[in-house]
N, C-alpha and C positions, 0 to 999 in steps of 0.2 A: 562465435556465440558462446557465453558463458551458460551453462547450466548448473545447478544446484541439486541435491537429492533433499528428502525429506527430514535427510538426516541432520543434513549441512544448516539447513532453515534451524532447526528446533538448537544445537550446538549456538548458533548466532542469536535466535532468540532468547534463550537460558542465560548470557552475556550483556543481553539489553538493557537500558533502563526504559524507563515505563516511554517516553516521548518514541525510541529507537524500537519498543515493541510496537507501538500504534502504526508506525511506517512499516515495518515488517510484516504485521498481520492485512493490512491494506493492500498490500502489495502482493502475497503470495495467496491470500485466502478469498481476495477480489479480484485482482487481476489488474490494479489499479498503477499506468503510468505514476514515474516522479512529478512530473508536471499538475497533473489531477490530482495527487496526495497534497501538493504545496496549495492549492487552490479552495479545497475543504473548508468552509466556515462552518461554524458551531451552528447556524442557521439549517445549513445544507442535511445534516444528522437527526431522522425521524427514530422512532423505534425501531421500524423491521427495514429500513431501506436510506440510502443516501442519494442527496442529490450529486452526481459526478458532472463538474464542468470540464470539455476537453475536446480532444479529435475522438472522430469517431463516434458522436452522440448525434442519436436523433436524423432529421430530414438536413439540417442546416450543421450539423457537426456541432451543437453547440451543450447542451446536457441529457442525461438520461437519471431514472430512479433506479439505481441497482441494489437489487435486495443485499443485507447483510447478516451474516451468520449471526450466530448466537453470541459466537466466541469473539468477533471483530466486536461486536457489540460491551460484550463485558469488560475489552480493555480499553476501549475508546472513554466509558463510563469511567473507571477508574483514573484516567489520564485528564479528563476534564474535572473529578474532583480535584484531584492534585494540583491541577494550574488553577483553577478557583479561588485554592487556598492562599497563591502566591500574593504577597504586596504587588501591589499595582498592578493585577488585573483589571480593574476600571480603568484603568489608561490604554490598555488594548483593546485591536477591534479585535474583530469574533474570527480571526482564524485561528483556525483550529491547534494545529502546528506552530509553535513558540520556541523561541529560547529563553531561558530562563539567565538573566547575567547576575551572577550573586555580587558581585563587587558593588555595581549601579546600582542594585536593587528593583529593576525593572523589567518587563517583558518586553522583548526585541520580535521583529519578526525578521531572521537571522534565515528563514526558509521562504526568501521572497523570490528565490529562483530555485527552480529544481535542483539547480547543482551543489547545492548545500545540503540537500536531501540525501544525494550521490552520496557526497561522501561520508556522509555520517554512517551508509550501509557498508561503504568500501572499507572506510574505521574498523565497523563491525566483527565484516568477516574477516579482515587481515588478524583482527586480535584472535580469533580462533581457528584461524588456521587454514581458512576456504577461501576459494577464488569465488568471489560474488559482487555483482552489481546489483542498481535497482532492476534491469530487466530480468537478472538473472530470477528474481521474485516472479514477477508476471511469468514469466515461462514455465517454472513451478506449477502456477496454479493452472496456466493453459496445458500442462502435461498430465496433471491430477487429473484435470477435467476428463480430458480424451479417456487416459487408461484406468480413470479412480484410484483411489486412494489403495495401498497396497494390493494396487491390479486387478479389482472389483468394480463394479458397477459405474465402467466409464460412458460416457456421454456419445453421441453421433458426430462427426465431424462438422457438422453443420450448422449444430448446438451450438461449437464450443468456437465456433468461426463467429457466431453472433454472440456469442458471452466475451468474446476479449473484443467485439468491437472493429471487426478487421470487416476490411469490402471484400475482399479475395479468399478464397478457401485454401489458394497456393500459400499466403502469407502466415496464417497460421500453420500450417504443413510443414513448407521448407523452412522456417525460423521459431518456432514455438513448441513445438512436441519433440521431445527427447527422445529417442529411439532406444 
């Protein structure tokens, strides 16, 4: 299991472009699988909350409304002005998550599997110097949860067992909290 510090995150994200920050802040500051990031339509994205489709949602696994920070929120905004502005936006549906091909001149959806997701984080942090996956995000933010953010006001086990979404309190435990 890969894990990340706070530090490793901010290094990786300071290196992002705007698309590479919206998957990183998703990731480490929600708690949000690759799979549930690729899934995201501009539909899904209220003010204070997102709709998440995925495992682990609801009675039937299928969504939940997870509040979003302030800060997920101000670069998700900036990220959807940007693709807004591109040529041929009208020709994409509404997911959120694009690639932009400058040759074509067109929006691809290039993130129609997780694993394009992957690597774009693996990209990431190889270019500065971390070992990092997308879980290695989610673990982040399940380790913040428990212990808070420089080791203040972290959450109860129980909390942070139903904020990543897990049936099991072992699973968050033995795979998610950094010791």
């Amino acid at each position: 299991r890969v894990f990340i510090t706070t530090d490793d995150f901010a290094r990786m994200y300071s290196a992002a472009d705007l698309r590479g920050k919206v998957i990183l802040v998703l990731g480490a500051f929600m708690g949000l699988r690759r799979s549930e990031i690729q899934k995201i339509r501009l539909g899904d994205i209220r003010r204070d909350h997102i709709v998440v489709h995925g495992k682990g949602h609801g009675k039937n696994g299928l969504m939940v409304r997870q509040p979003m920070p302030i800060e997920v929120r101000e670069i998700i905004d900036r990220y959807i002005r940007w693709r807004s502005s591109l040529p041929g936006t009208d020709r994409s549906d509404d997911r959120l998550i694009v690639y932009y091909d400058k040759d074509t001149d067109e929006i691809r959806h290039y993130y129609d599997d997780g694993g394009a997701i992957s690597m774009l984080v693996k990209r990431l942090a190889e270019s500065v110097g971390v070992d990092a996956t997308c879980h290695s995000l989610r673990r982040l933010f399940c380790t913040n949860l428990y212990y808070g953010v420089d080791g203040e006001g972290g959450c109860d086990l129980a909390t942070v067992k139903d904020l990543m979404r897990h049936a099991s309190i072992n699973t968050t435990l033995q795979c998610y909290i950094d010791v």
